[in-house]
PQR file with spaces between the fields and no chain letter, atoms N, CA, C, O and H, PARSE charges and radii, in Angstrom:
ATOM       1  N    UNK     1     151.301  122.850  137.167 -0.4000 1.5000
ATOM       2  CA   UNK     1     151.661  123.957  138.029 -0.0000 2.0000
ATOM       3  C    UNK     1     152.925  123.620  138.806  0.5500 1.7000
ATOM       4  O    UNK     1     153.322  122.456  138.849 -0.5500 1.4000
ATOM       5  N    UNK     2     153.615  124.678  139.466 -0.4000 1.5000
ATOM       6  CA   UNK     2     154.733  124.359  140.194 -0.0000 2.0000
ATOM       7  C    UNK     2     154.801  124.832  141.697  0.5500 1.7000
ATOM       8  O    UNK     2     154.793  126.031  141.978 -0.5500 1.4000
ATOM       9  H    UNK     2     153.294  125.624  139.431  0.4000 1.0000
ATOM      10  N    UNK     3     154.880  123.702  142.783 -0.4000 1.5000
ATOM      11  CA   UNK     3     154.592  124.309  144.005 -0.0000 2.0000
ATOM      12  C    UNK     3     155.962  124.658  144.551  0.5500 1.7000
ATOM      13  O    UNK     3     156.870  123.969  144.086 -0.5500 1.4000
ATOM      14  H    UNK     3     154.887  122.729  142.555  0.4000 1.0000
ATOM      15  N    UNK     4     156.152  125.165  145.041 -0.4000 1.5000
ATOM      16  CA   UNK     4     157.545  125.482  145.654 -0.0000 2.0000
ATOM      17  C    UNK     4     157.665  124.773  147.387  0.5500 1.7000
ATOM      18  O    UNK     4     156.816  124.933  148.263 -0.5500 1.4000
ATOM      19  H    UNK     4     155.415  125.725  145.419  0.4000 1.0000
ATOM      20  N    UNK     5     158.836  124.061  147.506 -0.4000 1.5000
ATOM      21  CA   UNK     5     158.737  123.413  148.550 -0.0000 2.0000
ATOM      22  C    UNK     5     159.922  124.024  149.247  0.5500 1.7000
ATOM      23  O    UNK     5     159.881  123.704  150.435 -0.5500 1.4000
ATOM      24  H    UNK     5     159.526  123.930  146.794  0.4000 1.0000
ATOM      25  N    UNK     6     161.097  124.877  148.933 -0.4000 1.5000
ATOM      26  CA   UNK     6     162.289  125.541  149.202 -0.0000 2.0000
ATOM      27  C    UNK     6     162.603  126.770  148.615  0.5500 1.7000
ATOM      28  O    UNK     6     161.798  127.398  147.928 -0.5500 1.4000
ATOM      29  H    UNK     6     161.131  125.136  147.968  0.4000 1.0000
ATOM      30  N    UNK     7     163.781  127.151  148.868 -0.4000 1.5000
ATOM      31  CA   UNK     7     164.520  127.698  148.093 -0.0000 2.0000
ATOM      32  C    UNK     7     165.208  127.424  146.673  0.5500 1.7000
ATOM      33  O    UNK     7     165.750  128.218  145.904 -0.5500 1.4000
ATOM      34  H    UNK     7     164.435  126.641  149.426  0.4000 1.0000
ATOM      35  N    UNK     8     165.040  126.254  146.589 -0.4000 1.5000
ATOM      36  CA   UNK     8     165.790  125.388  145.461 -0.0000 2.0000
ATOM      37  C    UNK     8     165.144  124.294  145.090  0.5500 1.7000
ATOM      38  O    UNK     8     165.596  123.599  144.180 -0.5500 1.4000
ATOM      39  H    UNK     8     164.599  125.609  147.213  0.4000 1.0000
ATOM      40  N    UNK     9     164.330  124.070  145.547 -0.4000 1.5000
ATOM      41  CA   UNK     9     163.496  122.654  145.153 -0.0000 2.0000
ATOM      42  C    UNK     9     161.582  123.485  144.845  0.5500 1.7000
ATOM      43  O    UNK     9     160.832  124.278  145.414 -0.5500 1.4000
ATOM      44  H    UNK     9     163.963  124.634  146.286  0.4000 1.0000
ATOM      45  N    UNK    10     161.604  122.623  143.592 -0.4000 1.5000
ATOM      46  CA   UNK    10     159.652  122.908  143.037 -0.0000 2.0000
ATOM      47  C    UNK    10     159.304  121.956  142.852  0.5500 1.7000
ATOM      48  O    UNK    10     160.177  121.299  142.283 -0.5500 1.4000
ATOM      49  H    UNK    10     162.213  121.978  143.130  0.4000 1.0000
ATOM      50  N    UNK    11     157.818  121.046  143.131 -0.4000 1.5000
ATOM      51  CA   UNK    11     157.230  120.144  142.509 -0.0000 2.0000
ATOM      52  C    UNK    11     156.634  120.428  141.426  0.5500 1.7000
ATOM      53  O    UNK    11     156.317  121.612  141.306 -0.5500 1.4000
ATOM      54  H    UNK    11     157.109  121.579  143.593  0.4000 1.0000
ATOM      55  N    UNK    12     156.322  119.597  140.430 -0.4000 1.5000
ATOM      56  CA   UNK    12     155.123  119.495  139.452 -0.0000 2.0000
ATOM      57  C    UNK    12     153.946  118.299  139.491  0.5500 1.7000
ATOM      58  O    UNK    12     153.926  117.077  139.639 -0.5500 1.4000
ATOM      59  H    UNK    12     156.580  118.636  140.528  0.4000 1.0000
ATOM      60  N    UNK    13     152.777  119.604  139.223 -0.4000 1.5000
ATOM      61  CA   UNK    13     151.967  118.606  139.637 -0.0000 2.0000
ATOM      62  C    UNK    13     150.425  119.387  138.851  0.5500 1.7000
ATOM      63  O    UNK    13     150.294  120.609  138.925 -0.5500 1.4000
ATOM      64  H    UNK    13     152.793  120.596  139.103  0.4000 1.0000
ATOM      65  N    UNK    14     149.388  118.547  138.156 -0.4000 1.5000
ATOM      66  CA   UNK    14     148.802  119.062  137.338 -0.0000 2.0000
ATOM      67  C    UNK    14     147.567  120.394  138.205  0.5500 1.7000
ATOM      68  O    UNK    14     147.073  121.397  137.690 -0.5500 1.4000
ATOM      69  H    UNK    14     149.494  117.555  138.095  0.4000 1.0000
ATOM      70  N    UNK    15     147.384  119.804  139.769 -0.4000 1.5000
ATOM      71  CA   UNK    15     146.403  121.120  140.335 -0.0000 2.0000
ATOM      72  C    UNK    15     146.746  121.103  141.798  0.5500 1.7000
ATOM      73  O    UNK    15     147.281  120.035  142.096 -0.5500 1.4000
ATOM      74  H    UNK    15     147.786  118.989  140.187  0.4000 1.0000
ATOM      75  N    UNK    16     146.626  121.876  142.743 -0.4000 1.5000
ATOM      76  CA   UNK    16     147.086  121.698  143.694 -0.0000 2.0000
ATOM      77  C    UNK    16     146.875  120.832  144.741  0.5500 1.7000
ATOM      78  O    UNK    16     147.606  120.818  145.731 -0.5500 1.4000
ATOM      79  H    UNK    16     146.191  122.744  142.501  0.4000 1.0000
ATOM      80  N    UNK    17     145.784  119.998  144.571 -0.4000 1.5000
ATOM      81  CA   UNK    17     145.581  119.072  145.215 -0.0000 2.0000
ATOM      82  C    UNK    17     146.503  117.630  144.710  0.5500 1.7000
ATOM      83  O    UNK    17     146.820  116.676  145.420 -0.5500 1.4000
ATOM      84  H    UNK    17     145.189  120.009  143.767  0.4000 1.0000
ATOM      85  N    UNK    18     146.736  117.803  143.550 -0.4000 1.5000
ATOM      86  CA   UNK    18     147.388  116.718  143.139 -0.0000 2.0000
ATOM      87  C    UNK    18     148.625  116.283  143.627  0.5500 1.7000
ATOM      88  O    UNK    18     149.214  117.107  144.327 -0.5500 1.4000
ATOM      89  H    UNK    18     146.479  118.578  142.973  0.4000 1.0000
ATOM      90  N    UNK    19     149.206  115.139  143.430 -0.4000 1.5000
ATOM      91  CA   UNK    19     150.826  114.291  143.749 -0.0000 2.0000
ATOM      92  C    UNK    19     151.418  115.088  142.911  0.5500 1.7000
ATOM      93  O    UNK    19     150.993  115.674  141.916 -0.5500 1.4000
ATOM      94  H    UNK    19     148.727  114.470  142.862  0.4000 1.0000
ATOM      95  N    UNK    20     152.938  115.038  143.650 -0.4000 1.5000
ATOM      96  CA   UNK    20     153.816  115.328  142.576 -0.0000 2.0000
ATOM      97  C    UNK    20     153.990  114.711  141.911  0.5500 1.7000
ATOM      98  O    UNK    20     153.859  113.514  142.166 -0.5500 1.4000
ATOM      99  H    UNK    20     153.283  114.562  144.459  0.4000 1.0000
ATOM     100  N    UNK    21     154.455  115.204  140.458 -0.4000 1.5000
ATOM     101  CA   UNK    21     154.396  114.148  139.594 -0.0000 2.0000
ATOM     102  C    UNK    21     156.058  114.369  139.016  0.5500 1.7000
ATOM     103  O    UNK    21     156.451  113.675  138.079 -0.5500 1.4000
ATOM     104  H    UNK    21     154.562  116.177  140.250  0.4000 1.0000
ATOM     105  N    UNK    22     156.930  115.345  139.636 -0.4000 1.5000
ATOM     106  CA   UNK    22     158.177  115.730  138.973 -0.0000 2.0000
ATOM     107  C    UNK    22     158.912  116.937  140.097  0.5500 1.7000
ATOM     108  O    UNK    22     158.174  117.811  140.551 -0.5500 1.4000
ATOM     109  H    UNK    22     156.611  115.910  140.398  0.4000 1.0000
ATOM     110  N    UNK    23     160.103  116.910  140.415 -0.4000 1.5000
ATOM     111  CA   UNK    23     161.027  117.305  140.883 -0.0000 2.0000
ATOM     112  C    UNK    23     161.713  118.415  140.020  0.5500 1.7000
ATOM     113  O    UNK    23     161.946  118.113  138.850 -0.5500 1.4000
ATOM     114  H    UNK    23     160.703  116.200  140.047  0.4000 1.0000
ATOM     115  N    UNK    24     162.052  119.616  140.437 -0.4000 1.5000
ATOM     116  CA   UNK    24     162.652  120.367  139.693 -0.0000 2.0000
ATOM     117  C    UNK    24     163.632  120.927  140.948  0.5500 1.7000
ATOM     118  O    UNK    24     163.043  121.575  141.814 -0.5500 1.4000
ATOM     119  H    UNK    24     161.862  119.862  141.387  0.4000 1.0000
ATOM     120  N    UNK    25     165.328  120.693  141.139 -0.4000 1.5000
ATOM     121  CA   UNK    25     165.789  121.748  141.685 -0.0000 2.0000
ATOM     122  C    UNK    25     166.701  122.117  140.795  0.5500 1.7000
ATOM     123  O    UNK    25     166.947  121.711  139.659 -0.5500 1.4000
ATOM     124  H    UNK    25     165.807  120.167  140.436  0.4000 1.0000
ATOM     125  N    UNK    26     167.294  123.162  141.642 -0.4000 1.5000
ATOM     126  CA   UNK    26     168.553  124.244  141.408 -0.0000 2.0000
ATOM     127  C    UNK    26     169.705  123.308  140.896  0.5500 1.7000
ATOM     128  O    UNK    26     169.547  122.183  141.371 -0.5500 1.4000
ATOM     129  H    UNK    26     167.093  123.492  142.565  0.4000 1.0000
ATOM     130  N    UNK    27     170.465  123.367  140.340 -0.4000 1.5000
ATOM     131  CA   UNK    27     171.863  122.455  139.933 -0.0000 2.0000
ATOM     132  C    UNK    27     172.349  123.193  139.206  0.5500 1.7000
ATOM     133  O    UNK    27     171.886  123.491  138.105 -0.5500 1.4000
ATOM     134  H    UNK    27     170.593  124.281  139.955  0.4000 1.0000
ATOM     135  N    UNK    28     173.810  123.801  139.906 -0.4000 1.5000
ATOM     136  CA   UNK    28     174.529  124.278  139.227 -0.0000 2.0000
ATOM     137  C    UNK    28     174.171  125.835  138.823  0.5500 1.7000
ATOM     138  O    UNK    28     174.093  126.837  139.534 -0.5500 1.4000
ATOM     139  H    UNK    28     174.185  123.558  140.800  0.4000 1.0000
ATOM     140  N    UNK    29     173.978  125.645  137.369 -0.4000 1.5000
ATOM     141  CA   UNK    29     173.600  127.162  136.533 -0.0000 2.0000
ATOM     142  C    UNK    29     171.861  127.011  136.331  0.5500 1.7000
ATOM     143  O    UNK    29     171.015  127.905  136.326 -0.5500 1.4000
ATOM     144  H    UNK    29     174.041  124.831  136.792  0.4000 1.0000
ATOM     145  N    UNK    30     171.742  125.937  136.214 -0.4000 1.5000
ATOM     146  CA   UNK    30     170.420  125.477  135.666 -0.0000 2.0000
ATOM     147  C    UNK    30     169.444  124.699  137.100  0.5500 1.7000
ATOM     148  O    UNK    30     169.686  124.495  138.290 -0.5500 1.4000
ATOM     149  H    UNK    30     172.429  125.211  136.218  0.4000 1.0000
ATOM     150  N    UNK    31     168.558  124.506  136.403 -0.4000 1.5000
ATOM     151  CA   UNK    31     167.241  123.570  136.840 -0.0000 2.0000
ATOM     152  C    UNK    31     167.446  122.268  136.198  0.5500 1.7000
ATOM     153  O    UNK    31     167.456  121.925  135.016 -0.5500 1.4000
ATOM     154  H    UNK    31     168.362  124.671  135.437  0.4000 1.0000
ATOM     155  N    UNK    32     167.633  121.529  137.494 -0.4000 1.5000
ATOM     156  CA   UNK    32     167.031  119.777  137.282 -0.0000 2.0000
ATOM     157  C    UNK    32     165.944  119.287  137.376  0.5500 1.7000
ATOM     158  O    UNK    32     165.229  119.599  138.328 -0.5500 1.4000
ATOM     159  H    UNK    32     167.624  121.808  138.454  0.4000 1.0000
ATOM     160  N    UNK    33     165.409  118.155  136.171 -0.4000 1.5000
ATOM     161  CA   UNK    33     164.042  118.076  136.170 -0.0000 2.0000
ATOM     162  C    UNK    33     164.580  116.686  136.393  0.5500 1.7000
ATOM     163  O    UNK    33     165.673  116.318  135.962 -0.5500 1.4000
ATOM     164  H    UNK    33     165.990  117.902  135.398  0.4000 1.0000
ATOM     165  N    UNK    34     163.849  116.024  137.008 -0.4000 1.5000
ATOM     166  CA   UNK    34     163.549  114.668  137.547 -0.0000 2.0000
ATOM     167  C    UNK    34     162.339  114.248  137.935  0.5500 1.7000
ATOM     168  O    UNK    34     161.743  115.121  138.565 -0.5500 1.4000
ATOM     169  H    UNK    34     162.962  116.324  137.359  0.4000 1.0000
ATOM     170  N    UNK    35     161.493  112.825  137.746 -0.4000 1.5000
ATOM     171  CA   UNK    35     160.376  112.446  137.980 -0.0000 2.0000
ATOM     172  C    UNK    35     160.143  112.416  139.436  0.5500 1.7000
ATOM     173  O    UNK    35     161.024  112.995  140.071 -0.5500 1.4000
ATOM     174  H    UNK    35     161.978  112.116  137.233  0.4000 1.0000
ATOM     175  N    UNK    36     159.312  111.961  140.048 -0.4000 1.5000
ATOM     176  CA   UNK    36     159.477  112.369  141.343 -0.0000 2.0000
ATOM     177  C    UNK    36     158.826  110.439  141.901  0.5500 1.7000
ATOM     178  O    UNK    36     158.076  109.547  141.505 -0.5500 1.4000
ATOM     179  H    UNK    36     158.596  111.491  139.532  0.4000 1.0000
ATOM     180  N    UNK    37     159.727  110.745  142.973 -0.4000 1.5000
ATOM     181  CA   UNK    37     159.461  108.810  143.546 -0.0000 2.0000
ATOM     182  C    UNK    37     159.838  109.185  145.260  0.5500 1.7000
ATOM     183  O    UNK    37     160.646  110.112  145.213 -0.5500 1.4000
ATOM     184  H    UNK    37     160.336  111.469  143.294  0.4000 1.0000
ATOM     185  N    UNK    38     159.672  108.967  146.131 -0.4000 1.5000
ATOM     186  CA   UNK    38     160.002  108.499  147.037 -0.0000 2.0000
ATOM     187  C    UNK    38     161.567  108.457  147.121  0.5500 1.7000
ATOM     188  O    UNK    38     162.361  109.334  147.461 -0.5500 1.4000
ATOM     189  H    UNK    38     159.015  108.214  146.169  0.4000 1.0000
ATOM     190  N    UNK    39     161.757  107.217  146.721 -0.4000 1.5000
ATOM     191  CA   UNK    39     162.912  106.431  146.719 -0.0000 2.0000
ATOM     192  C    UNK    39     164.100  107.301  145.861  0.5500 1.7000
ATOM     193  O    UNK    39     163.908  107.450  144.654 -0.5500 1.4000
ATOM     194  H    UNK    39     161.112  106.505  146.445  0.4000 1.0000
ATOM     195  N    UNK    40     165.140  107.789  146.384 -0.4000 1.5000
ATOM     196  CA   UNK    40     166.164  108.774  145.478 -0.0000 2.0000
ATOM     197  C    UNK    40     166.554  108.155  144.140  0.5500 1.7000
ATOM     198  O    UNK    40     166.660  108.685  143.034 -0.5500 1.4000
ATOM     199  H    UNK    40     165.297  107.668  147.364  0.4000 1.0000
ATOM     200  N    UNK    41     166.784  106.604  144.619 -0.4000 1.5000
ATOM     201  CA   UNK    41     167.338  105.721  143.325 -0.0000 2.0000
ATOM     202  C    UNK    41     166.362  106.009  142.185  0.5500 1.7000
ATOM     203  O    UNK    41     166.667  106.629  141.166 -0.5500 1.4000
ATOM     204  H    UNK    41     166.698  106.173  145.517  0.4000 1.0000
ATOM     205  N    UNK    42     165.133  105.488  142.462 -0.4000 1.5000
ATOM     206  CA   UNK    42     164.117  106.109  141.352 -0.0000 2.0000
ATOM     207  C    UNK    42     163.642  107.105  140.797  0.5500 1.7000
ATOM     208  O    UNK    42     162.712  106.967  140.002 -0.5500 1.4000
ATOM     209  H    UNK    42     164.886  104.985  143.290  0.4000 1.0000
ATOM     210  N    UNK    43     164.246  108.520  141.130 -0.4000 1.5000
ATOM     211  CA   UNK    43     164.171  109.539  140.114 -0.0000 2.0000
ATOM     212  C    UNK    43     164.607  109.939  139.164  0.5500 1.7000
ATOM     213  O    UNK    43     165.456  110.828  139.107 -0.5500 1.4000
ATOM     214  H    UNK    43     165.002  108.632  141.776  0.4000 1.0000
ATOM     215  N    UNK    44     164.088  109.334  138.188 -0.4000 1.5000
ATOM     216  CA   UNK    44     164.712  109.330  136.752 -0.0000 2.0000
ATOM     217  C    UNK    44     165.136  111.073  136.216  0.5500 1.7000
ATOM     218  O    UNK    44     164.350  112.005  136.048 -0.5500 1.4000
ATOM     219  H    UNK    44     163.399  108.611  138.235  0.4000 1.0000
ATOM     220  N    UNK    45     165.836  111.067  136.136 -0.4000 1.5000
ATOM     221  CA   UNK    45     166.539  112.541  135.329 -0.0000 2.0000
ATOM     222  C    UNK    45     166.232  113.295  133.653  0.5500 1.7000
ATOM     223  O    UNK    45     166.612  112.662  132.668 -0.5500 1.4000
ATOM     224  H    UNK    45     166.475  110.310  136.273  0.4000 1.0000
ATOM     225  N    UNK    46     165.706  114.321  133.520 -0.4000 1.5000
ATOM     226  CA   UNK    46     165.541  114.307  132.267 -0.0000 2.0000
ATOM     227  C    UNK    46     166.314  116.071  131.858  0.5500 1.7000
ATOM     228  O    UNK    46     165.596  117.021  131.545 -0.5500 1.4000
ATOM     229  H    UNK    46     165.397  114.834  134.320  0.4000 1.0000
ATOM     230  N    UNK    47     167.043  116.117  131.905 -0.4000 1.5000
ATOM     231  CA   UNK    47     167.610  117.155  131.868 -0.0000 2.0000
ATOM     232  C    UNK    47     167.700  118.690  133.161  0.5500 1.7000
ATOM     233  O    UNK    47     167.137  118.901  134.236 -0.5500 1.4000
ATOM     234  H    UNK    47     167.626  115.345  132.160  0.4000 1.0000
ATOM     235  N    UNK    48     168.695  119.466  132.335 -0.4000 1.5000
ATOM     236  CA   UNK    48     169.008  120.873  133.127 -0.0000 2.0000
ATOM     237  C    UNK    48     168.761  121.691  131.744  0.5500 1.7000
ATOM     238  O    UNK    48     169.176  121.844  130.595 -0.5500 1.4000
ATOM     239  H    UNK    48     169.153  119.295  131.462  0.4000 1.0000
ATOM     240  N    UNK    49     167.614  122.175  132.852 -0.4000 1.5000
ATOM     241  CA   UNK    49     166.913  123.342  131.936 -0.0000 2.0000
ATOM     242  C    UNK    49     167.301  125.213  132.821  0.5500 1.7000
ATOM     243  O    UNK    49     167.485  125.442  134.017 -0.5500 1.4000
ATOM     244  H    UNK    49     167.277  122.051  133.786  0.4000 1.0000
ATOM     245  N    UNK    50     167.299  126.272  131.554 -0.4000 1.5000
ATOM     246  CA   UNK    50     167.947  127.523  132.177 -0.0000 2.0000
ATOM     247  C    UNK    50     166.334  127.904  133.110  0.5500 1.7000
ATOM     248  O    UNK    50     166.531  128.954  133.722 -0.5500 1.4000
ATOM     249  H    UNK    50     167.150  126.086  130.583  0.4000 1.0000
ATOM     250  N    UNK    51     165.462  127.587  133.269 -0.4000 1.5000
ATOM     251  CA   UNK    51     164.386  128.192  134.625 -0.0000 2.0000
ATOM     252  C    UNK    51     163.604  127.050  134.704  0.5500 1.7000
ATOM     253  O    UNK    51     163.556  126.130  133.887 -0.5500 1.4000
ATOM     254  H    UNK    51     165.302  126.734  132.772  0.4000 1.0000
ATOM     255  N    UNK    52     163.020  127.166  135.702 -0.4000 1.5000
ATOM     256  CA   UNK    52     162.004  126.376  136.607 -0.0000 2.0000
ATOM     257  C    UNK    52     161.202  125.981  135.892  0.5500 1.7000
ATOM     258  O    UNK    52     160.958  124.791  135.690 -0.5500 1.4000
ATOM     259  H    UNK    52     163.058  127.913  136.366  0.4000 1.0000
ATOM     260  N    UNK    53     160.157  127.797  134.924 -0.4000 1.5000
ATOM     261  CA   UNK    53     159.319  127.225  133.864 -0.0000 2.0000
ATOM     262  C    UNK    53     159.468  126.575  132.923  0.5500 1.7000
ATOM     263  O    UNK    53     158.488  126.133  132.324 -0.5500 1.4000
ATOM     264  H    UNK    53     160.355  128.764  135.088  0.4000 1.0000
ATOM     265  N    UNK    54     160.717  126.330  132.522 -0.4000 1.5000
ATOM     266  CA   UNK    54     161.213  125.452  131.042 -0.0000 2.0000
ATOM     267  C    UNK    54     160.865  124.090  131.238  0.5500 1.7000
ATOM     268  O    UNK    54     160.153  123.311  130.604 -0.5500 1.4000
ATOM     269  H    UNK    54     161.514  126.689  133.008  0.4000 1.0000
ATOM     270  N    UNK    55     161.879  123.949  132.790 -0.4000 1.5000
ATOM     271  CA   UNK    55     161.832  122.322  133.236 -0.0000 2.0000
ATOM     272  C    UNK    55     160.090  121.793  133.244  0.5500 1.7000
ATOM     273  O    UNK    55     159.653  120.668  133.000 -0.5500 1.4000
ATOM     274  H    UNK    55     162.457  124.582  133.305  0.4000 1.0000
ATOM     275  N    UNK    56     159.332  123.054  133.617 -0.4000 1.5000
ATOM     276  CA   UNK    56     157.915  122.377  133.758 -0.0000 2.0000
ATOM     277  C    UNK    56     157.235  121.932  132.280  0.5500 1.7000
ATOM     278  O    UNK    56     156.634  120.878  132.071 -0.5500 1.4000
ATOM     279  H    UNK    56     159.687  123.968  133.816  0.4000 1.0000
ATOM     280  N    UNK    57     157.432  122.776  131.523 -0.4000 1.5000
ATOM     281  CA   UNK    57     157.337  122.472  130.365 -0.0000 2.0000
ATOM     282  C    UNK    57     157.486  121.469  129.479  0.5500 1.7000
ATOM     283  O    UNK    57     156.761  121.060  128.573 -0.5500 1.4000
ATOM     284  H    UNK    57     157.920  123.632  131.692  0.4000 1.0000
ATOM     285  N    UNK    58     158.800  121.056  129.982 -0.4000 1.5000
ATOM     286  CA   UNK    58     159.475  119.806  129.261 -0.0000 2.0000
ATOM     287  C    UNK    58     158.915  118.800  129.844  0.5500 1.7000
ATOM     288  O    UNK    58     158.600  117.819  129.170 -0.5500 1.4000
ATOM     289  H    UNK    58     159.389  121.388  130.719  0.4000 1.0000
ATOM     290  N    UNK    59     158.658  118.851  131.351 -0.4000 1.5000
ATOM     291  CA   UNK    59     158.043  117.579  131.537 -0.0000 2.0000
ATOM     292  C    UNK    59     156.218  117.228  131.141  0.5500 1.7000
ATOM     293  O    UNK    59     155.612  116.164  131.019 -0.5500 1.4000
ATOM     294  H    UNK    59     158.914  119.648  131.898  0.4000 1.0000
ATOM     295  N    UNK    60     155.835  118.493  131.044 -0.4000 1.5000
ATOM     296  CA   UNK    60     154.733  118.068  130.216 -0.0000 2.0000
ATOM     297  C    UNK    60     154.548  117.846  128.680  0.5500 1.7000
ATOM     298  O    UNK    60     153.510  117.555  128.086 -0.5500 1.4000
ATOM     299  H    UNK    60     156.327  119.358  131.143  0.4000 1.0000
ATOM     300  N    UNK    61     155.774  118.048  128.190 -0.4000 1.5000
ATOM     301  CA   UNK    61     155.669  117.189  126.746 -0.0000 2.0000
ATOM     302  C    UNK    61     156.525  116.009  126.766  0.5500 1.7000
ATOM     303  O    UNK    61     156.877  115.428  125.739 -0.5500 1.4000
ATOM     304  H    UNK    61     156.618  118.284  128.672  0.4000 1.0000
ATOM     305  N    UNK    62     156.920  115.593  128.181 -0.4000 1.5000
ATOM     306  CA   UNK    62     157.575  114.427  127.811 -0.0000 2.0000
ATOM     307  C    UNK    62     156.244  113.597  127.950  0.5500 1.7000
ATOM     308  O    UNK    62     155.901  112.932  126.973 -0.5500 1.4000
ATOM     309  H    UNK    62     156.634  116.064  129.015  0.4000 1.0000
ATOM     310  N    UNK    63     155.323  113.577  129.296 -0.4000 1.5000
ATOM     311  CA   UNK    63     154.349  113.143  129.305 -0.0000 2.0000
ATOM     312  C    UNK    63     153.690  113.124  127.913  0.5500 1.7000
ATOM     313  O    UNK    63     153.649  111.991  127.433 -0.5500 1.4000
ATOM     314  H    UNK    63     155.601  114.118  130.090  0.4000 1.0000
ATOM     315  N    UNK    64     153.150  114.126  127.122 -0.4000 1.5000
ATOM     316  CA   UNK    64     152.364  113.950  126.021 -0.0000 2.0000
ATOM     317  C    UNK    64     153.022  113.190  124.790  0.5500 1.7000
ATOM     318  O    UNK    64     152.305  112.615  123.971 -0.5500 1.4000
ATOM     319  H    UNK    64     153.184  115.046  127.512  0.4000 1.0000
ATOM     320  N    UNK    65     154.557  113.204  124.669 -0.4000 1.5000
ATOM     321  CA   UNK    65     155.184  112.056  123.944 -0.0000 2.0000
ATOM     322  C    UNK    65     154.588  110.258  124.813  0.5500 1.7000
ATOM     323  O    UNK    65     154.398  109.182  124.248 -0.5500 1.4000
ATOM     324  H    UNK    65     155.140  113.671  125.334  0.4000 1.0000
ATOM     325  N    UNK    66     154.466  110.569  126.127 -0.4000 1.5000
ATOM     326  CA   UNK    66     154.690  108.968  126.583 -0.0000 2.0000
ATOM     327  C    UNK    66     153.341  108.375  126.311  0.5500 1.7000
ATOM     328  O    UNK    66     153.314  107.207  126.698 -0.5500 1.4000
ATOM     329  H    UNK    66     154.620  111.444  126.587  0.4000 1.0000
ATOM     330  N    UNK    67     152.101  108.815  125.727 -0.4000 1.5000
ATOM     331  CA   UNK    67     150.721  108.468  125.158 -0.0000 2.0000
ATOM     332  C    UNK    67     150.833  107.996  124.242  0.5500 1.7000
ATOM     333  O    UNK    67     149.842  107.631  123.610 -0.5500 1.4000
ATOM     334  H    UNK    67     152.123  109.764  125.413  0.4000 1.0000
């Protein structure tokens, strides 16, 4: 699911009680998907996707590739 924390910024996260598990903002034309950490250095980047729902998407098949 995707919680919205802004105008430009969404988490992902599998229910609403859960951690985020992924970063999605605004950039540019597109949506940035990034893992989500604390620490800025550690948010790994995995593309700019054209909507919010794409980016969520992608990060749940990156997860199901990382099994």
């Amino acid at each position: 699911m995707i919680e919205t924390v802004d105008d430009t910024t969404w988490f992902v996260k599998r229910s609403a009680d859960a951690s985020p598990e992924a970063i999605i903002d605004r950039f540019g034309g597109g949506f940035r998907l990034r893992r989500f950490s604390l620490a800025e250095s550690r948010r790994t980047q995995h593309g700019v996707f054209v909507s919010a729902d794409a980016a969520e998407t992608a990060w749940w098949r990156l997860r199901q590739k990382a099994r």
